[in-house]
MMTF fields as JSON, N, C-alpha, C and O atoms, coordinates in Angstrom:
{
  "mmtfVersion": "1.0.0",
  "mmtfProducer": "UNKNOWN",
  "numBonds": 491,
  "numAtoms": 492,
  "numGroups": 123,
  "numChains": 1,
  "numModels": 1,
  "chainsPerModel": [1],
  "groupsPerChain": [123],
  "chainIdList": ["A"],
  "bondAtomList": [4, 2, 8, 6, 12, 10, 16, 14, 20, 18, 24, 22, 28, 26, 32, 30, 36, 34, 40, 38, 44, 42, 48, 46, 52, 50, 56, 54, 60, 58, 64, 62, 68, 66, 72, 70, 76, 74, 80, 78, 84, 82, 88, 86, 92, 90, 96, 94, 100, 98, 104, 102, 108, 106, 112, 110, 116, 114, 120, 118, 124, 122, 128, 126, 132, 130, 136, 134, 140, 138, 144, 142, 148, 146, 152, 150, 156, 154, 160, 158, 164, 162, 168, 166, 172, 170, 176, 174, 180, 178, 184, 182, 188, 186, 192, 190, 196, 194, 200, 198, 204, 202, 208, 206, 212, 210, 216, 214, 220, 218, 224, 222, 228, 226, 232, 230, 236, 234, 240, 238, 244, 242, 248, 246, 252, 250, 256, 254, 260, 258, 264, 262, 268, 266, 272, 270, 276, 274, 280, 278, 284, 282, 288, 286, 292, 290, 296, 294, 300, 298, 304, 302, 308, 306, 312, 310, 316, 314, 320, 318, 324, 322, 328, 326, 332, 330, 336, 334, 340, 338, 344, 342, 348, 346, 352, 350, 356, 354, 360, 358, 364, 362, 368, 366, 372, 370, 376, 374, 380, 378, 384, 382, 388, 386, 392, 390, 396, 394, 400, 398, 404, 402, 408, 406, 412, 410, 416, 414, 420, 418, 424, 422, 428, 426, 432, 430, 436, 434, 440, 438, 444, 442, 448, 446, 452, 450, 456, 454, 460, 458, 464, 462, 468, 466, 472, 470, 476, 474, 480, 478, 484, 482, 488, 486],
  "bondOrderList": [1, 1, 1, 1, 1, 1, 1, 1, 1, 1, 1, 1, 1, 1, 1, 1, 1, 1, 1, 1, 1, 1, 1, 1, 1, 1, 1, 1, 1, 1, 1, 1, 1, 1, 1, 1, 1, 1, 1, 1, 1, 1, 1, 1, 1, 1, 1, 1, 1, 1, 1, 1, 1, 1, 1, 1, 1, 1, 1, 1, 1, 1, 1, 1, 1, 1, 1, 1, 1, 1, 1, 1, 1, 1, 1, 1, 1, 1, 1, 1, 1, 1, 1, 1, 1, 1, 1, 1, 1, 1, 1, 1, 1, 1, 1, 1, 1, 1, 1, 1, 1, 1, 1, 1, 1, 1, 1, 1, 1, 1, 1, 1, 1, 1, 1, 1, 1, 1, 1, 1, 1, 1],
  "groupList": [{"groupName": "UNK", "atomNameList": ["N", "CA", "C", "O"], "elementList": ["N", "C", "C", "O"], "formalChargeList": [0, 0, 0, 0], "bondAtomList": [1, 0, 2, 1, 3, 2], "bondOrderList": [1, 1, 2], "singleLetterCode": "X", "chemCompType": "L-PEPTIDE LINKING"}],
  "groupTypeList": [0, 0, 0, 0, 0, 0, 0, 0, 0, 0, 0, 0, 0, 0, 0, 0, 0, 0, 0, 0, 0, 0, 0, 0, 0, 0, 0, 0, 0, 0, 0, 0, 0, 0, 0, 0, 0, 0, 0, 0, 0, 0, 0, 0, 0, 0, 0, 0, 0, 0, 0, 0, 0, 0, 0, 0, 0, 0, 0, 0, 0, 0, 0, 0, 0, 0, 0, 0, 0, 0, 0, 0, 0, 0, 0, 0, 0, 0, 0, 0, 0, 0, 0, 0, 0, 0, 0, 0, 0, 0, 0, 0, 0, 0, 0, 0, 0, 0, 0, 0, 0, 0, 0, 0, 0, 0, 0, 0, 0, 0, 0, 0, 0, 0, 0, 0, 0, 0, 0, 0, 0, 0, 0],
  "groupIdList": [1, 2, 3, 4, 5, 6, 7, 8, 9, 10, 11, 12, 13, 14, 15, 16, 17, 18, 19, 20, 21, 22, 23, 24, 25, 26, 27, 28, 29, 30, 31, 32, 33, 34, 35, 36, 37, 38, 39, 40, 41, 42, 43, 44, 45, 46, 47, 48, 49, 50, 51, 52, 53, 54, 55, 56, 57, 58, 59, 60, 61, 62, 63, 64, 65, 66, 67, 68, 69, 70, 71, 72, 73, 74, 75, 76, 77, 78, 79, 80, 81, 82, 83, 84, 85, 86, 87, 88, 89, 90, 91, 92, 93, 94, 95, 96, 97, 98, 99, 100, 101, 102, 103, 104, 105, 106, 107, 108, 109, 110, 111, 112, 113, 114, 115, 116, 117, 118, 119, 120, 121, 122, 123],
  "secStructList": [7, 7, 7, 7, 2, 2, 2, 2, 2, 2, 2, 2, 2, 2, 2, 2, 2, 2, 2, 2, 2, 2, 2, 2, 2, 2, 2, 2, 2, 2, 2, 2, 2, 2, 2, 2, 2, 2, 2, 1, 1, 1, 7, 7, 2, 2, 2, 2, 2, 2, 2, 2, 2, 2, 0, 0, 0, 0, 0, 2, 2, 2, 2, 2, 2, 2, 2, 2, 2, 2, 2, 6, 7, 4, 4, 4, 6, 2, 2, 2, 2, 2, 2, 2, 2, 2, 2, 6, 6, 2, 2, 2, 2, 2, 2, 2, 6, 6, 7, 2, 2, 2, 2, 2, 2, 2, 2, 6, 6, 6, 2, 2, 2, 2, 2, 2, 2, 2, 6, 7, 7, 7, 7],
  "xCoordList": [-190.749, -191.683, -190.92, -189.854, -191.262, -190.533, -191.378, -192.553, -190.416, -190.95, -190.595, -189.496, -191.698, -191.212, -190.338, -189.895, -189.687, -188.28, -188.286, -187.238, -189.444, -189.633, -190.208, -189.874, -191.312, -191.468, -190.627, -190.762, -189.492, -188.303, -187.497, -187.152, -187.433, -186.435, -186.648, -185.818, -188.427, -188.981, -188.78, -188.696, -188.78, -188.611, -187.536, -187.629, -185.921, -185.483, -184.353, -183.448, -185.077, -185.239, -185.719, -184.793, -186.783, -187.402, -186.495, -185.963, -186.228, -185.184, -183.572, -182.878, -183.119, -182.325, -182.536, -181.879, -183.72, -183.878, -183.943, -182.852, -184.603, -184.702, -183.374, -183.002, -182.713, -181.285, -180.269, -179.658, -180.669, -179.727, -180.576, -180.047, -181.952, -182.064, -181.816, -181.663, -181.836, -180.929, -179.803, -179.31, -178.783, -177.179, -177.254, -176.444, -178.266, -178.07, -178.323, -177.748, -179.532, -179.66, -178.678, -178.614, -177.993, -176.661, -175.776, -175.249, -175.567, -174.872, -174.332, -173.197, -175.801, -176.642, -176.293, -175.191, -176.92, -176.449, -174.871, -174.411, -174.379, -172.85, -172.357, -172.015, -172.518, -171.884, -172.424, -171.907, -173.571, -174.202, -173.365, -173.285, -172.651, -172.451, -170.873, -170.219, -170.576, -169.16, -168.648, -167.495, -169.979, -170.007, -170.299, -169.725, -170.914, -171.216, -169.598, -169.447, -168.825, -167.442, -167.017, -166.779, -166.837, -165.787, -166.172, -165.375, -167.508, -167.82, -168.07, -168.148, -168.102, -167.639, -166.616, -165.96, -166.613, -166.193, -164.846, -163.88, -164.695, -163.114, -162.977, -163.55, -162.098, -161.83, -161.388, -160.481, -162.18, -161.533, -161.586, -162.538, -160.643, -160.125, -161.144, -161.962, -160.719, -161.106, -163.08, -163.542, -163.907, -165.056, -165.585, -166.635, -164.635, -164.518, -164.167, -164.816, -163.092, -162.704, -164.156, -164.443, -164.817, -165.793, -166.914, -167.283, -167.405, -168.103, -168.026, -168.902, -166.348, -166.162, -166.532, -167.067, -166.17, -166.502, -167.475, -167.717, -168.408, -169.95, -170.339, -170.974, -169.809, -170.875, -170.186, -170.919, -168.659, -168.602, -168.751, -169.3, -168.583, -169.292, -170.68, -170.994, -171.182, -173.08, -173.239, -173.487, -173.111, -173.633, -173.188, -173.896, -171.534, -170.899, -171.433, -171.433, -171.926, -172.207, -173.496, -173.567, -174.523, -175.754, -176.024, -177.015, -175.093, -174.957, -174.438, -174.97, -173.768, -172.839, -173.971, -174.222, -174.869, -175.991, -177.089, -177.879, -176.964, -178.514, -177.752, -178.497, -176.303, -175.652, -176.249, -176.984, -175.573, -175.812, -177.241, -177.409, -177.978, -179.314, -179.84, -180.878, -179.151, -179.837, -179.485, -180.322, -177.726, -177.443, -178.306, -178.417, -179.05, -179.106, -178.87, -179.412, -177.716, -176.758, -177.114, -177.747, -176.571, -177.475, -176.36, -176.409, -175.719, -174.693, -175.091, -174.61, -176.066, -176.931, -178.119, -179.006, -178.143, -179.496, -179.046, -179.686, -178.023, -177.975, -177.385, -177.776, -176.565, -176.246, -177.587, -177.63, -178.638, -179.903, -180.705, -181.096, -181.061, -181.531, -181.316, -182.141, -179.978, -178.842, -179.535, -180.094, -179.511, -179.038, -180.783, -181.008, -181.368, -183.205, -183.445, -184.28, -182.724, -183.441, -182.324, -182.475, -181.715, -180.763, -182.011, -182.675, -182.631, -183.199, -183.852, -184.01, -184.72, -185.45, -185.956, -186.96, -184.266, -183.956, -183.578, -183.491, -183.411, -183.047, -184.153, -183.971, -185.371, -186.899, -187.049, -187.264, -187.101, -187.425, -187.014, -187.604, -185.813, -184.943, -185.843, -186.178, -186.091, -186.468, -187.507, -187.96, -188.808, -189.882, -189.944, -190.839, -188.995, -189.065, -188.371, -188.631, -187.284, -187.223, -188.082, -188.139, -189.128, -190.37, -189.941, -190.333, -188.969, -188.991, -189.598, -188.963, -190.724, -191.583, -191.608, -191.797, -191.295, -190.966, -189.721, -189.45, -188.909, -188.259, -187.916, -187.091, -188.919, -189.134, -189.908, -189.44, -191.363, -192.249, -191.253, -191.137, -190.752, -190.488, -189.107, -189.017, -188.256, -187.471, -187.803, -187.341, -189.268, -189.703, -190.535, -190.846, -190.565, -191.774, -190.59, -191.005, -189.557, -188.492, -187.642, -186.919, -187.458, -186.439, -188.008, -187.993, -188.824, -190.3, -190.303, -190.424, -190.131, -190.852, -189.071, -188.76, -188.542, -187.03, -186.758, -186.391, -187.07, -186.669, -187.749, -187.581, -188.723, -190.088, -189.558, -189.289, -189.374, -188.754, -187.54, -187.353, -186.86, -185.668, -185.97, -185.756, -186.519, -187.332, -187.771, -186.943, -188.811, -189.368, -188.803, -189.491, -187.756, -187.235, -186.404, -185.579, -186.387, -185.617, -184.471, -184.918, -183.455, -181.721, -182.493, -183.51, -181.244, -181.351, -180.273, -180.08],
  "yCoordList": [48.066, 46.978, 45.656, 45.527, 45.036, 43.344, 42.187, 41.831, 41.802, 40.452, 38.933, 38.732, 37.705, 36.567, 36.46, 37.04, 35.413, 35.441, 34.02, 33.799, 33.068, 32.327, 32.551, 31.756, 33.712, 34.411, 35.242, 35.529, 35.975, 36.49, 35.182, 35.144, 34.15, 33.236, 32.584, 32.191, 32.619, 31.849, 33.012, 32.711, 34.221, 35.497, 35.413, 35.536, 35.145, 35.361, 33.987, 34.039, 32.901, 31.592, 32.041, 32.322, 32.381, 32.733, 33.307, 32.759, 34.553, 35.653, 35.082, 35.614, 33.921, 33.02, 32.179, 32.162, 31.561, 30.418, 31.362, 31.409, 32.347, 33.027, 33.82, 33.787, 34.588, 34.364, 32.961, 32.958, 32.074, 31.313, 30.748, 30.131, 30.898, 30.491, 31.53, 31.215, 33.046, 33.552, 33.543, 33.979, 32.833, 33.142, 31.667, 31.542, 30.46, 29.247, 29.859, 29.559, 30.821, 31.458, 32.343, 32.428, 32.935, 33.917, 32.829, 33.032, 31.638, 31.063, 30.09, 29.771, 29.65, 28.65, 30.08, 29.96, 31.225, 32.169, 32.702, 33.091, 32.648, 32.815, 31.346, 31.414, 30.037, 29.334, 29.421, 29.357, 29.575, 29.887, 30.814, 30.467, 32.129, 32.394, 32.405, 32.999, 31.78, 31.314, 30.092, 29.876, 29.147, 28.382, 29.272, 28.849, 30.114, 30.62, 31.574, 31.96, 31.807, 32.415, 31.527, 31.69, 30.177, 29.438, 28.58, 27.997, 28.606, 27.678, 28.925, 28.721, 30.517, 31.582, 31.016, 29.981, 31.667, 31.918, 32.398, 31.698, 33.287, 33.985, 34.158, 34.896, 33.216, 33.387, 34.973, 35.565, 35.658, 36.813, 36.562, 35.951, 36.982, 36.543, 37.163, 36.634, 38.705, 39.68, 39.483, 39.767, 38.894, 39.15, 37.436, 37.266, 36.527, 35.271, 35.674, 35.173, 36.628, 36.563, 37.816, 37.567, 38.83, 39.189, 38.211, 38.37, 37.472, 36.153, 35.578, 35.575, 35.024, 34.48, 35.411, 35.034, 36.357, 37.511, 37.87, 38.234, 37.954, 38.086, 36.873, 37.023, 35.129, 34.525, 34.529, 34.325, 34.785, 34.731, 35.652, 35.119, 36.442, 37.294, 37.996, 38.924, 37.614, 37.63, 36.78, 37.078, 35.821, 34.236, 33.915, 33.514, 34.365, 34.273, 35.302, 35.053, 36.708, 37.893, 37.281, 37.329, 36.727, 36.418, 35.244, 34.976, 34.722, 33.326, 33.811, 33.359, 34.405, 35.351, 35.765, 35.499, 36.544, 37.193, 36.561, 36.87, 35.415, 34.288, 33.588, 33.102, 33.477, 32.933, 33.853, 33.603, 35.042, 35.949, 35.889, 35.665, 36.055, 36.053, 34.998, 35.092, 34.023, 32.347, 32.949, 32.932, 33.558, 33.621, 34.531, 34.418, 35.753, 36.566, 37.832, 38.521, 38.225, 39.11, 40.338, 40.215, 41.644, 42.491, 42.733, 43.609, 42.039, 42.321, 41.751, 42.043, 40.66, 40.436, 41.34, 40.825, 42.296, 42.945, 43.825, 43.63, 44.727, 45.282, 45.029, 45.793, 44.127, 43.478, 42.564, 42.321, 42.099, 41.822, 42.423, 42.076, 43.682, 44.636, 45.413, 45.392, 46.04, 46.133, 45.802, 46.547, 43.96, 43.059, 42.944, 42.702, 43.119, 43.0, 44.232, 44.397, 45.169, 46.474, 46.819, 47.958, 46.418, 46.002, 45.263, 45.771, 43.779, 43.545, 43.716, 43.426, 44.486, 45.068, 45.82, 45.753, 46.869, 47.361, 46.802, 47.235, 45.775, 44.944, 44.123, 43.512, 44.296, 43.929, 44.837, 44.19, 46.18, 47.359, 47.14, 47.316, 46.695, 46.43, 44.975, 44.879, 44.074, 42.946, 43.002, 41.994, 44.469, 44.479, 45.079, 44.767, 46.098, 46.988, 46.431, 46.783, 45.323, 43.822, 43.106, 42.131, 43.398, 42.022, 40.77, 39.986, 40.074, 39.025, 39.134, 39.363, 38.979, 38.872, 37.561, 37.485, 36.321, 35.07, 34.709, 33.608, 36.065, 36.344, 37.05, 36.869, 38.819, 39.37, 38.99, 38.885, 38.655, 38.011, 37.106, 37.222, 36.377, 35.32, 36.489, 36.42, 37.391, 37.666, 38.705, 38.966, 39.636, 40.487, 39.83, 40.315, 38.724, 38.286, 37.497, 36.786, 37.488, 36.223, 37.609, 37.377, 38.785, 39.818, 40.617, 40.933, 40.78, 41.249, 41.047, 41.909, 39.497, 38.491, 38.734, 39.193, 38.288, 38.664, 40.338, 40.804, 40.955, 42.733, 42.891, 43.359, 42.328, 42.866, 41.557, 41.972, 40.412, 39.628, 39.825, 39.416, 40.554, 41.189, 42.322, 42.361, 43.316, 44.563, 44.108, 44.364, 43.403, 42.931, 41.957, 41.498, 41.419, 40.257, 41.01, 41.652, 41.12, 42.094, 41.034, 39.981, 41.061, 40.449, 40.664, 41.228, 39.769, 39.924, 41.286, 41.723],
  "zCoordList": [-63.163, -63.355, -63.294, -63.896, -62.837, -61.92, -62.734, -62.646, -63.466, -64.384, -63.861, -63.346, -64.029, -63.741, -64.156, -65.148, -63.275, -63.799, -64.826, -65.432, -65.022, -65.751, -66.854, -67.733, -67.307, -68.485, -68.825, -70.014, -68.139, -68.644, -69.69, -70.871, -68.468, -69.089, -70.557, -71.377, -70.597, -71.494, -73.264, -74.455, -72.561, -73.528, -74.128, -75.35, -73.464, -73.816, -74.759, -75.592, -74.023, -75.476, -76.329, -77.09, -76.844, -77.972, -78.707, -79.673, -78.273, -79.054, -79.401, -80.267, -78.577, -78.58, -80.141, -81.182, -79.713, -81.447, -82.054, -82.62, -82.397, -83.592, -84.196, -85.369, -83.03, -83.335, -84.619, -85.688, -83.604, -84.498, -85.52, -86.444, -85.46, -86.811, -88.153, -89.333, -87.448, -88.761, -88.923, -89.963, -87.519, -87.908, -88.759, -89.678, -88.467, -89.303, -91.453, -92.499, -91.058, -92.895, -93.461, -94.687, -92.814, -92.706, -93.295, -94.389, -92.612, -92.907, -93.9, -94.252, -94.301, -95.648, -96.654, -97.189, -96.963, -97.667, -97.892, -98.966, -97.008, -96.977, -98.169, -99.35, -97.202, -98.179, -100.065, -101.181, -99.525, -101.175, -102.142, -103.32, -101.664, -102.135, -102.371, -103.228, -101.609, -101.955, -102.68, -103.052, -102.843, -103.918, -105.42, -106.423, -105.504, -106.548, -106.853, -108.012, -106.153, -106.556, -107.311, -108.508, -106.489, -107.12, -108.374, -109.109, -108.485, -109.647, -111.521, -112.732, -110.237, -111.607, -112.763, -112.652, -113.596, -114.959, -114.523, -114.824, -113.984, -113.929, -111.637, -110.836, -111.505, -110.103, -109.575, -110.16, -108.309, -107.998, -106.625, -106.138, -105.949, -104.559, -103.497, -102.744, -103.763, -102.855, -102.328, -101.223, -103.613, -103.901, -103.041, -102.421, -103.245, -102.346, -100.923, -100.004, -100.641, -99.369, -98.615, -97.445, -99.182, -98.995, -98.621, -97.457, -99.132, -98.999, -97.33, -96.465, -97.285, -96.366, -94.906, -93.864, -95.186, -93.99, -93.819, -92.668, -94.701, -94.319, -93.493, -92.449, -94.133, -93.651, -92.101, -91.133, -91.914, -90.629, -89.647, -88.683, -89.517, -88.878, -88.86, -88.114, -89.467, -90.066, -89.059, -87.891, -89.467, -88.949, -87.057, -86.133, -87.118, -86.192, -84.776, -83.571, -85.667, -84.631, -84.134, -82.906, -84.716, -84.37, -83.484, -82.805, -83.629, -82.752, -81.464, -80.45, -81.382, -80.205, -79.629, -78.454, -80.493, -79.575, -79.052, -78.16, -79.933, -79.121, -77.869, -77.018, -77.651, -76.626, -75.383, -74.427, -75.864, -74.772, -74.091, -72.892, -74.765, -74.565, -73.797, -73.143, -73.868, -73.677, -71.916, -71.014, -71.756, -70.539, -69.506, -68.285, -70.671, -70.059, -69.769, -68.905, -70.817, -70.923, -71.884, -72.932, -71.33, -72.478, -73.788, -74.651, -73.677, -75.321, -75.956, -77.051, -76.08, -77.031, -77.534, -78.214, -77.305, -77.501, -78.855, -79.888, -78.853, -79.435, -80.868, -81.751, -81.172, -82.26, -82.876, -84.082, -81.972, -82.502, -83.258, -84.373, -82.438, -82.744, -84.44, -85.353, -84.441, -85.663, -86.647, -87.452, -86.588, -87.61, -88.533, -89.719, -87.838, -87.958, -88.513, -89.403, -88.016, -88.467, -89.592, -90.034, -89.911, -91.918, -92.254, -93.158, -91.523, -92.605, -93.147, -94.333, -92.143, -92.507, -93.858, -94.567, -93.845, -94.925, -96.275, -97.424, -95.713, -97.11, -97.989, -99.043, -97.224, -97.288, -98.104, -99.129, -98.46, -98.91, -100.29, -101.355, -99.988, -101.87, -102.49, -103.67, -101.595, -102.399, -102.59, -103.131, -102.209, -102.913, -104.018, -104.804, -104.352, -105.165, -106.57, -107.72, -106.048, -107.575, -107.508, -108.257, -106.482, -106.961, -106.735, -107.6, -105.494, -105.067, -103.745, -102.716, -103.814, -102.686, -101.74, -100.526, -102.917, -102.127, -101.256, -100.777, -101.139, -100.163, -99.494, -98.599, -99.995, -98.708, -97.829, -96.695, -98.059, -97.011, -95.875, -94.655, -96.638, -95.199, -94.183, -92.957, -95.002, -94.098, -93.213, -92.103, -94.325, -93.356, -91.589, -90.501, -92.159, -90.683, -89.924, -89.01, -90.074, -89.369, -89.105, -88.136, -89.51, -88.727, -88.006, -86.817, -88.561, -87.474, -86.417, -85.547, -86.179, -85.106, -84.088, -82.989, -84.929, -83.544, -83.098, -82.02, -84.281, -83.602, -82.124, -80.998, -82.732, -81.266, -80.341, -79.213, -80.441, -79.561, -78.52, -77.374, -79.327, -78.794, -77.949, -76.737, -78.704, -77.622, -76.703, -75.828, -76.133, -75.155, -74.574, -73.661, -74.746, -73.58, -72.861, -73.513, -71.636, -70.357, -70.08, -69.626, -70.203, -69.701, -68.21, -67.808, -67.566, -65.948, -65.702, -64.568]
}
């Protein structure tokens, strides 16, 4: 099946912003919580340097993949894919503590990019 190549292109912007707008929340969360190390009670390195590695490569892998995507490329697909369908999972935990005011928004913002991602065809 043979897709415009301008509703391809337009598909796979979409899946592009939404990309970086979670490697931009990956990233707002990362620093969050590496402010919250250092302003702790008792400094621990390992639990800071954990921090730092999430937000960069969280943040860093997802940005990588909205690049790809923007080009065209299918190595963005699957680290997309991945990262949506964790959050999925991680939706599951934040209903069951009853913060709903932040599963809702992450369930419909990893929703909207997993099916975004599925359906945009790379060249």
């Amino acid at each position: 099946m043979t897709q415009n190549p301008s509703k391809a292109a337009k598909a796979r912007a979409l899946v592009a912003s939404l990309l970086l707008i979670e490697s931009a929340v990956i990233a707002a969360l990362g620093l969050w919580l590496i402010l919250l190390a250092l302003r702790a009670d008792s400094f621990e390195f390992l639990p800071l340097l954990g921090d730092l590695l999430f937000a960069a490569l969280g943040s860093g892998g997802l940005a990588a993949s909205a690049f790809g995507y923007r080009r065209g490329k299918y190595f963005g697909r699957a680290p997309a894919v991945l990262a949506n369908l964790i959050a999925l999972g991680v939706v599951s935990y934040q209903v069951q503590a009853g913060l709903w005011i932040v599963a809702v928004p992450l369930a419909m913002l990893a929703a909207a990019t997993l099916l975004a991602a599925l359906r945009a065809i790379p060249e």
